[in-house]
SERO-4910 file (N, C-alpha, C, O; in steps of 0.05 Angstrom, whole numbers):
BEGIN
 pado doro    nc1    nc2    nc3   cac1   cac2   cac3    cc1    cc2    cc3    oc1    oc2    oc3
  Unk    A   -841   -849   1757   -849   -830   1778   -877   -839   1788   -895   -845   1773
  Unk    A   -880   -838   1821   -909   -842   1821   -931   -828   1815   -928   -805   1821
  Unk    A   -950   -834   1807   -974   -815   1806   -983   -801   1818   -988   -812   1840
  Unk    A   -991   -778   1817   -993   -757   1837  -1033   -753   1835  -1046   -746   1815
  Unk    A  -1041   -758   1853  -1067   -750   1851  -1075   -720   1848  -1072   -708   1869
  Unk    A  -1084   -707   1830  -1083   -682   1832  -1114   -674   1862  -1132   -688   1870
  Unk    A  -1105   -642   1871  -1117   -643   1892  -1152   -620   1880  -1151   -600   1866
  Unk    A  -1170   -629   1888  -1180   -630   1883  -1196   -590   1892  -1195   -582   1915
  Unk    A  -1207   -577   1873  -1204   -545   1870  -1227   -537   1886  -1250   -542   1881
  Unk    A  -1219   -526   1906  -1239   -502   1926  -1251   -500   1914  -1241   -502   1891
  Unk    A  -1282   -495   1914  -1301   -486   1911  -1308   -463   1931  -1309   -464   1956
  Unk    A  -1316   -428   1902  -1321   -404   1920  -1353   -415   1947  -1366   -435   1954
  Unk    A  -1351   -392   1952  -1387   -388   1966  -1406   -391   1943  -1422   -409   1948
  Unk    A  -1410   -378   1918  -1428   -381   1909  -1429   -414   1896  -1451   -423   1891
  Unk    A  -1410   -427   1891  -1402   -447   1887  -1416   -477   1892  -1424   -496   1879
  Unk    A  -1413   -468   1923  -1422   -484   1945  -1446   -486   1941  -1456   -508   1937
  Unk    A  -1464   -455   1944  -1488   -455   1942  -1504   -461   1927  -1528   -460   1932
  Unk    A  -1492   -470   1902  -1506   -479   1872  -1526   -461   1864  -1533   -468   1842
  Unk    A  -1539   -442   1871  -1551   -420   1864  -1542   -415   1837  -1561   -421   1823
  Unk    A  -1528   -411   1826  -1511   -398   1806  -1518   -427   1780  -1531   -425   1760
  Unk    A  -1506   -447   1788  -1502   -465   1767  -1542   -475   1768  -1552   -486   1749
  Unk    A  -1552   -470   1784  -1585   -489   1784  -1596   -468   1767  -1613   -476   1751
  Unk    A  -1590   -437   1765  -1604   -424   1751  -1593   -417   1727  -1604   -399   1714
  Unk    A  -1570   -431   1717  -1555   -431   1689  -1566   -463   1676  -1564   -468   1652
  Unk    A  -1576   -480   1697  -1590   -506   1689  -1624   -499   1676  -1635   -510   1657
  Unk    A  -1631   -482   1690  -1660   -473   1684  -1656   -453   1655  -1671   -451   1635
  Unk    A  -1635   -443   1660  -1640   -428   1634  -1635   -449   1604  -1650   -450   1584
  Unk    A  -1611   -465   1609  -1617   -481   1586  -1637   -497   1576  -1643   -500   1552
  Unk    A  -1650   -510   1602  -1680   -522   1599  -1698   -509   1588  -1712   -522   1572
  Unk    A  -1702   -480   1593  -1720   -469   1581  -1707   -462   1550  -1722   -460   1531
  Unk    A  -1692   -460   1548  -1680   -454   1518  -1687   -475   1508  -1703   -467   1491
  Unk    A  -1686   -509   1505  -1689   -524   1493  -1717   -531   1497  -1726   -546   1479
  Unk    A  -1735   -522   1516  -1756   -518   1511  -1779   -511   1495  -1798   -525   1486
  Unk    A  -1771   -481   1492  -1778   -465   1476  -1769   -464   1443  -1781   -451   1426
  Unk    A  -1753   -474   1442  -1743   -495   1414  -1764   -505   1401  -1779   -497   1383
  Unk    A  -1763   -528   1418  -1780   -552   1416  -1811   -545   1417  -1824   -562   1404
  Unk    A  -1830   -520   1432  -1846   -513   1426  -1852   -504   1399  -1867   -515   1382
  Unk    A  -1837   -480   1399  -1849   -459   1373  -1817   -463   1347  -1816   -445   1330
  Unk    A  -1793   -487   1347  -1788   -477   1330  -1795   -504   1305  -1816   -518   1307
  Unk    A  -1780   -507   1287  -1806   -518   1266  -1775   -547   1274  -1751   -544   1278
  Unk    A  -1792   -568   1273  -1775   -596   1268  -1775   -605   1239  -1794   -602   1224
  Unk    A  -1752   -618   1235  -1751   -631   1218  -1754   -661   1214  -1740   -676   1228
  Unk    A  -1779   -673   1190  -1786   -693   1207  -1766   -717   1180  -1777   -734   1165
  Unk    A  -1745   -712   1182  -1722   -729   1173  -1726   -757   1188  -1724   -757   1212
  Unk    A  -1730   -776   1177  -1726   -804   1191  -1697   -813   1197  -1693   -835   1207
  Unk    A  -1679   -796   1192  -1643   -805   1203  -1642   -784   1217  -1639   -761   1209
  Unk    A  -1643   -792   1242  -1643   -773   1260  -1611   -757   1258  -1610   -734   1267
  Unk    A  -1595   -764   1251  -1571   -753   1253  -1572   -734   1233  -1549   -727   1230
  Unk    A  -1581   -727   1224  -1585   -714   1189  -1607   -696   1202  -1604   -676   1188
  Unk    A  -1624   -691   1217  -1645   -671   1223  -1632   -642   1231  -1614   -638   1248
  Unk    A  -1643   -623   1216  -1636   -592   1218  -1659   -579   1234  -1677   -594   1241
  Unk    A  -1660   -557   1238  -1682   -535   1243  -1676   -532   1277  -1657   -543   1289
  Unk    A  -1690   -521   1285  -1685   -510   1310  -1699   -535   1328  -1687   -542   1349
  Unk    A  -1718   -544   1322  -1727   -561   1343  -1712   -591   1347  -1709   -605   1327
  Unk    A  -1701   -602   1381  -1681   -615   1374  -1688   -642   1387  -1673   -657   1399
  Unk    A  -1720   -647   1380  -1731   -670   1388  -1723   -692   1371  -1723   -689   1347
  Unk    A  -1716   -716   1384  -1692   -734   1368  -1721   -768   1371  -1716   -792   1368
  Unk    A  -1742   -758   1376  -1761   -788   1383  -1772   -780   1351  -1777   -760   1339
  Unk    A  -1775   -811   1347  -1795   -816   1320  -1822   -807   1327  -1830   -827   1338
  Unk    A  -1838   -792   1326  -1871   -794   1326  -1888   -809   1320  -1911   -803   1312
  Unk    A  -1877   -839   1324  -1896   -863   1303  -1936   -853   1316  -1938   -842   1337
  Unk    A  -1952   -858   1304  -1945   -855   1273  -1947   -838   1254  -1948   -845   1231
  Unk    A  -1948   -818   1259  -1942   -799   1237  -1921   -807   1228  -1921   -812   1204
  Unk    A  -1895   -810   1246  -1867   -816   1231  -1871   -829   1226  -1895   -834   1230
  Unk    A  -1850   -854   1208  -1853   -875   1203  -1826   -881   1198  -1822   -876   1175
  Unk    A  -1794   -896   1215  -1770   -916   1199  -1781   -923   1171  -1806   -927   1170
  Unk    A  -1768   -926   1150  -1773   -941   1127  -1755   -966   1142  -1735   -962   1156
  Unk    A  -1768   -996   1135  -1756  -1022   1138  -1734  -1020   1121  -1732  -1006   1101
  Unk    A  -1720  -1033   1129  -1687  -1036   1104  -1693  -1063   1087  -1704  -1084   1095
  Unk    A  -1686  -1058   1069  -1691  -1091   1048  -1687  -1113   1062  -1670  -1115   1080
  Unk    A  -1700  -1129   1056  -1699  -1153   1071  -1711  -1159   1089  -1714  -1183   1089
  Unk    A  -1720  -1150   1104  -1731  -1141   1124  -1758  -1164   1133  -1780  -1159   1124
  Unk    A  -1756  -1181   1145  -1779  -1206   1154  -1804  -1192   1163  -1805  -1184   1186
  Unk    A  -1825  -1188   1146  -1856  -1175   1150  -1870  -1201   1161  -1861  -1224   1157
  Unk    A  -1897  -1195   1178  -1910  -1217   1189  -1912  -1237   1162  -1908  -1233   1138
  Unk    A  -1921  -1258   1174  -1927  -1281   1141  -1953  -1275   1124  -1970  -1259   1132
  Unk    A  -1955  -1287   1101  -1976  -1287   1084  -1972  -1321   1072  -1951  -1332   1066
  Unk    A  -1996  -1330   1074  -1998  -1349   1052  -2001  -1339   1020  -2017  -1323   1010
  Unk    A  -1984  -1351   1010  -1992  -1346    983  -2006  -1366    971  -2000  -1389    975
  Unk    A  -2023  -1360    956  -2047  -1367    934  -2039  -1383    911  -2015  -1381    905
  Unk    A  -2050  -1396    900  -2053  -1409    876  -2068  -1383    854  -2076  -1360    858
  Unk    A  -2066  -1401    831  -2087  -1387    809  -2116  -1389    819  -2131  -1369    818
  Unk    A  -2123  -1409    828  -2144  -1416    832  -2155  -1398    857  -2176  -1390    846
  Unk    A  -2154  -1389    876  -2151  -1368    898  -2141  -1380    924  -2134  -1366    944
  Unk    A  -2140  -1411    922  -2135  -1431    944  -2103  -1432    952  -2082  -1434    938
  Unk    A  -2106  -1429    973  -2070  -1434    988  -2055  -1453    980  -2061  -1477    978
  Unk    A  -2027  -1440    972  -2005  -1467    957  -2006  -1491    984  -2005  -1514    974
  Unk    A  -2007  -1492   1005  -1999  -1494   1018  -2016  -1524   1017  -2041  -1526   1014
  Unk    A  -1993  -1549   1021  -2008  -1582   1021  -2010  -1596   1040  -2010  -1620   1038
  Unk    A  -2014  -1579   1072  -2006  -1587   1102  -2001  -1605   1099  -2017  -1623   1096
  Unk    A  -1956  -1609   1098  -1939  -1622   1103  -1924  -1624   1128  -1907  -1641   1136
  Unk    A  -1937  -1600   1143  -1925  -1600   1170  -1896  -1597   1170  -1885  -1606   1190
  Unk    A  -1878  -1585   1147  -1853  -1581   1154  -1842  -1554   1167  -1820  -1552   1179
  Unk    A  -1865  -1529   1163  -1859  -1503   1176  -1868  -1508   1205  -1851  -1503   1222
  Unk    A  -1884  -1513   1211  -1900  -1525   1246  -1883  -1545   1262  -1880  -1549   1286
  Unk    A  -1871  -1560   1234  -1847  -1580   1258  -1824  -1561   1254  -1810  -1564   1274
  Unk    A  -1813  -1542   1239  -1781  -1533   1242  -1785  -1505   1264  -1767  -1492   1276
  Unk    A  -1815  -1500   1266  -1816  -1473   1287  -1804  -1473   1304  -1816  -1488   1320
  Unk    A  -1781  -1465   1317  -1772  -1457   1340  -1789  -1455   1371  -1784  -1465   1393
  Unk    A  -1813  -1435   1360  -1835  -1421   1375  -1854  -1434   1384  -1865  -1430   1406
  Unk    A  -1865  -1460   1358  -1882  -1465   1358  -1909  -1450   1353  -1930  -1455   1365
  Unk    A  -1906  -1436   1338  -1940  -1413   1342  -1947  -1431   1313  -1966  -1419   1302
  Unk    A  -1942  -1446   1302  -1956  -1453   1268  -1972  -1473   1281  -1965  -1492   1295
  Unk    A  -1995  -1466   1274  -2015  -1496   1281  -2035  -1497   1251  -2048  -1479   1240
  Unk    A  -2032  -1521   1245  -2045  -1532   1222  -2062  -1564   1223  -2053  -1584   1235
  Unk    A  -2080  -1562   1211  -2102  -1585   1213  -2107  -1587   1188  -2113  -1568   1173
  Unk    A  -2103  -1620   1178  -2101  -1626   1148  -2136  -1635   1142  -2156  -1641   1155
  Unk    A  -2129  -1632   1118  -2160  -1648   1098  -2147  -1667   1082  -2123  -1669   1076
  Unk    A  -2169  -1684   1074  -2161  -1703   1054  -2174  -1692   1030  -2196  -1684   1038
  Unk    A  -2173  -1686    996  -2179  -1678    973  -2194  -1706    979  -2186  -1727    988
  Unk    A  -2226  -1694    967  -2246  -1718    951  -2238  -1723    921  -2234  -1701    910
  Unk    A  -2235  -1740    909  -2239  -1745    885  -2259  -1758    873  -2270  -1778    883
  Unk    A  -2269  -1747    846  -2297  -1754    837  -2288  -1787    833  -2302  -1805    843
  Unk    A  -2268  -1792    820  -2260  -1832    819  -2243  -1834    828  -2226  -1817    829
  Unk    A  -2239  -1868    842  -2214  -1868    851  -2189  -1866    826  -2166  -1858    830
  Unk    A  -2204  -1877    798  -2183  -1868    792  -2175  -1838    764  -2166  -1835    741
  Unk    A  -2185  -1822    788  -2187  -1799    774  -2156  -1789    780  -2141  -1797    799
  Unk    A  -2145  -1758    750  -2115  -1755    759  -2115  -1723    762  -2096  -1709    766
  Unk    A  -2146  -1716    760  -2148  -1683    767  -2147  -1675    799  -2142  -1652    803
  Unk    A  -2149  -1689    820  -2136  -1695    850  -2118  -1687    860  -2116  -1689    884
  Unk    A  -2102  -1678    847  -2069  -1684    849  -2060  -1675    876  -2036  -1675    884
  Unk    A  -2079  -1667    888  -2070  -1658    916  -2084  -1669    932  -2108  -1665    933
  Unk    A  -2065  -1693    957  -2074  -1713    974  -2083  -1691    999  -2101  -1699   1014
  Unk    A  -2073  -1666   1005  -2083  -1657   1027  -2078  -1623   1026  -2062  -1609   1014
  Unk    A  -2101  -1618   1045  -2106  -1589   1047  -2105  -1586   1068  -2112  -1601   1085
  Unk    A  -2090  -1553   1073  -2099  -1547   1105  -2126  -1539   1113  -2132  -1516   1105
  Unk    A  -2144  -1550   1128  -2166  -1534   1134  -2162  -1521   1158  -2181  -1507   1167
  Unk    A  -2150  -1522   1166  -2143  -1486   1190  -2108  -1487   1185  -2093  -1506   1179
  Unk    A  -2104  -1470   1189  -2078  -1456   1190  -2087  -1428   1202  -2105  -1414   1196
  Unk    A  -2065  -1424   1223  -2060  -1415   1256  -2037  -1400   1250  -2021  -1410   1235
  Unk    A  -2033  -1375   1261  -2003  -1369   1271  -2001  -1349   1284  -2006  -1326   1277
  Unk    A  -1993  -1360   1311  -1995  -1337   1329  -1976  -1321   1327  -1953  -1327   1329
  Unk    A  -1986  -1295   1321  -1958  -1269   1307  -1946  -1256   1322  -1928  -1241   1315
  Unk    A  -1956  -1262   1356  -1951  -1245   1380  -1922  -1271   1390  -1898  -1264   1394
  Unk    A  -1929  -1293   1392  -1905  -1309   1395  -1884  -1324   1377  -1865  -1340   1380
  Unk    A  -1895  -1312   1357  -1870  -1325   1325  -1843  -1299   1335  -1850  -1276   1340
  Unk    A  -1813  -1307   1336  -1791  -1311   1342  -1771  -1284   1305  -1749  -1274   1301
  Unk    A  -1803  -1288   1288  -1792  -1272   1269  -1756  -1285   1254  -1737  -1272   1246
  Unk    A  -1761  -1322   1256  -1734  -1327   1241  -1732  -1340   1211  -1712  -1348   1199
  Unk    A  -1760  -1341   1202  -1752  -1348   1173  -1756  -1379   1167  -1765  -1388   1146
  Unk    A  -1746  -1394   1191  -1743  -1416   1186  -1780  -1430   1172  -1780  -1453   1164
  Unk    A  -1797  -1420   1172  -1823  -1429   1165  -1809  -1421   1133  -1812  -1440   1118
  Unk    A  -1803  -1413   1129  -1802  -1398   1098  -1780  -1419   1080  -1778  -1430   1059
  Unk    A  -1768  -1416   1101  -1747  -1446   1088  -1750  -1469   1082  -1742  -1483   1063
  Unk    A  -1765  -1473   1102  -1775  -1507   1103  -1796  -1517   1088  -1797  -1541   1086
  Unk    A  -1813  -1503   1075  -1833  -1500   1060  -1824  -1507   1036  -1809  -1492   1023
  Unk    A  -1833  -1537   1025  -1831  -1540    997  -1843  -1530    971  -1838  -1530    947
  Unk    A  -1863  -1519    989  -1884  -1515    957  -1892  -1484    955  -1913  -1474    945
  Unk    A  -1866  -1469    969  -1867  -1431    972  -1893  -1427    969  -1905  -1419    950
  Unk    A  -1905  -1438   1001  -1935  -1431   1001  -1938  -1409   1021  -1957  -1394   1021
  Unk    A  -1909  -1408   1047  -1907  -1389   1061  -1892  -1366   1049  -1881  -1369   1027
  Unk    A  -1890  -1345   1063  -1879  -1325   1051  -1870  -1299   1086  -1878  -1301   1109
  Unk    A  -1851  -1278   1073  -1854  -1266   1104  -1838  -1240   1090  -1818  -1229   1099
  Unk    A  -1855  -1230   1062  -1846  -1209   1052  -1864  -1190   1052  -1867  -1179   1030
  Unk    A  -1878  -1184   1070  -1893  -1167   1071  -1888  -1143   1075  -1899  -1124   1063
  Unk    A  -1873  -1141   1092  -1867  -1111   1098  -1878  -1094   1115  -1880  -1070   1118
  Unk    A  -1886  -1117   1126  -1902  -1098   1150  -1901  -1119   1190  -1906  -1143   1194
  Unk    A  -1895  -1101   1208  -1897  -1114   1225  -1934  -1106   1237  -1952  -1089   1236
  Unk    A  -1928  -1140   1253  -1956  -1147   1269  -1966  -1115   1286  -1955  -1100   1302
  Unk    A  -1987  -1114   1275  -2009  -1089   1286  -2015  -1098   1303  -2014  -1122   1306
  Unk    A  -2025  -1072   1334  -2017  -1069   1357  -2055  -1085   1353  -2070  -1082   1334
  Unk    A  -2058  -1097   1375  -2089  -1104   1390  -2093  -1100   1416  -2076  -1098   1434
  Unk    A  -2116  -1099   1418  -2125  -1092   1451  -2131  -1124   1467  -2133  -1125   1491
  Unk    A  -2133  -1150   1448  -2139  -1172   1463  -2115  -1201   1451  -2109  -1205   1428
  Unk    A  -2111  -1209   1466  -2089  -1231   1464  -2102  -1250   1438  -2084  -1259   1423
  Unk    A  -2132  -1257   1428  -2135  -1279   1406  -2131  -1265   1386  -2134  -1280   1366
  Unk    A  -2125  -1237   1377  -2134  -1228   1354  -2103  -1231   1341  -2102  -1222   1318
  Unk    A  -2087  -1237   1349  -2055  -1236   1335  -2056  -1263   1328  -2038  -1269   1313
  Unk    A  -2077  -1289   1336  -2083  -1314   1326  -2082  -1307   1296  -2093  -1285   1298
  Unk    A  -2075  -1308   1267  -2087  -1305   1243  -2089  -1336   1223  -2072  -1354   1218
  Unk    A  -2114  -1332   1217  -2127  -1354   1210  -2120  -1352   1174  -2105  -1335   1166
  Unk    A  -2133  -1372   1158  -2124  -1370   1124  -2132  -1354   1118  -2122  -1348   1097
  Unk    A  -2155  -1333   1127  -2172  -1319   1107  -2153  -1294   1108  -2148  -1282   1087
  Unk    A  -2140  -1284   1136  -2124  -1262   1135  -2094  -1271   1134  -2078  -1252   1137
  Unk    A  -2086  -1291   1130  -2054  -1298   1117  -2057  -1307   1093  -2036  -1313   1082
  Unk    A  -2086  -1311   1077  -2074  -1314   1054  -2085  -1287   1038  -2107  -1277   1043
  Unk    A  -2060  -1272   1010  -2065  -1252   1005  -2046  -1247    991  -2026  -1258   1000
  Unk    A  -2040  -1232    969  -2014  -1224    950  -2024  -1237    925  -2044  -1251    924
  Unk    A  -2005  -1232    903  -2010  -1235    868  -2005  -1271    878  -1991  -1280    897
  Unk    A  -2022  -1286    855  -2024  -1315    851  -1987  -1325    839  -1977  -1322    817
  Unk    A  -1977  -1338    861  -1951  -1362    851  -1957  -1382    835  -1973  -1398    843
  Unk    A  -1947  -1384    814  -1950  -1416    799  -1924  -1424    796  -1907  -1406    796
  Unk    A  -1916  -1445    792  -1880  -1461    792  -1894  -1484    763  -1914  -1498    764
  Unk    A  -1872  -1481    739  -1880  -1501    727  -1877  -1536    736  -1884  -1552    719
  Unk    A  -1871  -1542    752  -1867  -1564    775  -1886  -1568    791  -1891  -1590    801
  Unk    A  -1900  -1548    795  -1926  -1551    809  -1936  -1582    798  -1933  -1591    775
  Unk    A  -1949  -1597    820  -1962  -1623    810  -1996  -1620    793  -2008  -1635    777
  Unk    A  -2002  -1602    802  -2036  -1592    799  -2019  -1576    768  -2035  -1559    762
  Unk    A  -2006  -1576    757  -1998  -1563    737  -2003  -1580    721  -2015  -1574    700
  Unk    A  -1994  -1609    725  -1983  -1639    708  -2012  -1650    703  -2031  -1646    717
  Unk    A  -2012  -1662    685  -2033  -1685    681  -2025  -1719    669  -2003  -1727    663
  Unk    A  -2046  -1731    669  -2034  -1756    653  -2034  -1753    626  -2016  -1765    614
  Unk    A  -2056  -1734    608  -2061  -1734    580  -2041  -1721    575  -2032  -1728    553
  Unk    A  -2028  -1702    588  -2006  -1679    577  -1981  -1691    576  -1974  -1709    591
  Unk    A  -1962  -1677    550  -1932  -1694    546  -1914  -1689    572  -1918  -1676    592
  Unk    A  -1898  -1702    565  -1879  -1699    585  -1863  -1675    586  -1883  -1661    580
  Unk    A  -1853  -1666    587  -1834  -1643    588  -1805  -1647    574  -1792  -1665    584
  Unk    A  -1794  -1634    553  -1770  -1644    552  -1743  -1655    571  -1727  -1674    570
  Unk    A  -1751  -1628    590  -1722  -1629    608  -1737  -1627    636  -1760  -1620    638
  Unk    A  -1722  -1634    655  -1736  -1645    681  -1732  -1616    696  -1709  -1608    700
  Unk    A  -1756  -1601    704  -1748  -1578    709  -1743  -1580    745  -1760  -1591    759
  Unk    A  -1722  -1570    754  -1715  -1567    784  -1733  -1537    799  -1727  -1513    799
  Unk    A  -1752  -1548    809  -1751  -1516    827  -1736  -1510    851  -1732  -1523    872
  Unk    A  -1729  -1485    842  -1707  -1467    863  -1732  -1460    889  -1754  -1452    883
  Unk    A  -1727  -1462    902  -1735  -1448    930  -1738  -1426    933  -1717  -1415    937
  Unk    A  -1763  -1406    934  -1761  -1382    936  -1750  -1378    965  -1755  -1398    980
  Unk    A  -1739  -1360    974  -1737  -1339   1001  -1745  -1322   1010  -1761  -1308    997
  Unk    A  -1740  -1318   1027  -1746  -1288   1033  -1748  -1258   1005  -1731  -1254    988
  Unk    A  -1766  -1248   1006  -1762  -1233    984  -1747  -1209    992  -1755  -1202   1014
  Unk    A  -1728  -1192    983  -1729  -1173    989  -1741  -1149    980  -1734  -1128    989
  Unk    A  -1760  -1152    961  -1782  -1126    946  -1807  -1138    955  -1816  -1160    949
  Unk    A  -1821  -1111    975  -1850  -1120    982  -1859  -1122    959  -1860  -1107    940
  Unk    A  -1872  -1152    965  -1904  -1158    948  -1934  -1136    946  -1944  -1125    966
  Unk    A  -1942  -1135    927  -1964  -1114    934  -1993  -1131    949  -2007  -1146    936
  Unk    A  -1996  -1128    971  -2023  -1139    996  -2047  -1130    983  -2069  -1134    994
***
């Protein structure tokens, strides 16, 4: 059978005039209004789960606050040595795999008191490390690429708002921060006088953490 368009329903006089429906629009406005003024909200972070009379559905950041879900990629931190100095041996493997490009790093060469001294053990240091937090892409790949889990991106916290474009620059003094990493593989661990080890230990790769570190 063909389809029949149904025909479409007269509208009375008052109808027409919307008088009727504009002031049944005002009354609900003011009902949800006056809710939302004087009745008490509930400040439930699942919005679907919120009770009470007031039926404001926006987070209040920041009073409110989302909790992050595990896992969750926080701006970076260098992590530390025992010593208070950055694991980090500018190898340039997180600055070359950036997507973004925001990692900028400038190496040092370690002095050694003799050439043939074996307390050295580290041919290079970063003396600046850069990362612009306003144009990092937030993918991890710095965290991966990193042999010596000197980067990290478990912080748990995203980049704080600024009023000027250099200040999301962060330099070592404010990326490096969190409890001291040691790996028994570490080379600065090894010496020449010390035995060998029985068994050749492999280090695993840390990741992403999913339990914030304490900052």
């Amino acid at each position: 059978m063909p389809y029949k368009v149904p025909q479409a329903q007269k509208m009375n006089l008052s109808e027409r005039l919307y008088f009727a429906e504009a002031i049944r629009g005002v009354g609900v406005l003011a009902k949800h209004f006056f809710q939302n003024i004087f009745g008490k909200r509930d400040p439930n972070t699942d919005i679907l789960e919120r009770r009470g009379l007031a039926r404001i559905s926006t987070v209040q950041y920041p009073e409110e606050k989302i909790p992050y879900p595990r896992g969750y990629r926080g701006v970076h931190r260098l992590v530390p040595r025992e010593d208070g100095s950055p694991r980090c041996v500018a190898c340039y493997m997180c600055a070359t795999v950036c997507p973004a490009q925001c990692i900028y790093i400038e190496a040092g060469e370690t002095e050694r008191e003799s050439p043939n001294s074996g307390d050295a053990v580290i041919e290079k240091f970063p003396t600046k490390f850069v990362i612009d937090e306003l144009r990092c892409v937030v993918c991890g790949f710095c965290v991966e690429a990193c042999p010596k889990d000197a980067i990290r991106m478990d912080t748990a916290e995203h980049a704080p708002p600024y009023e000027e474009r250099p200040s999301f620059n962060w330099p070592i003094p404010k990326l490096l921060r969190g409890p001291a990493v040691s790996h028994p593989s570490d080379p600065w661990e090894k010496r020449e006088s010390s035995s060998a080890p029985p068994e050749q230990h492999k280090e695993a790769h840390t990741g992403v953490s999913t339990t914030p570190h304490d900052s």
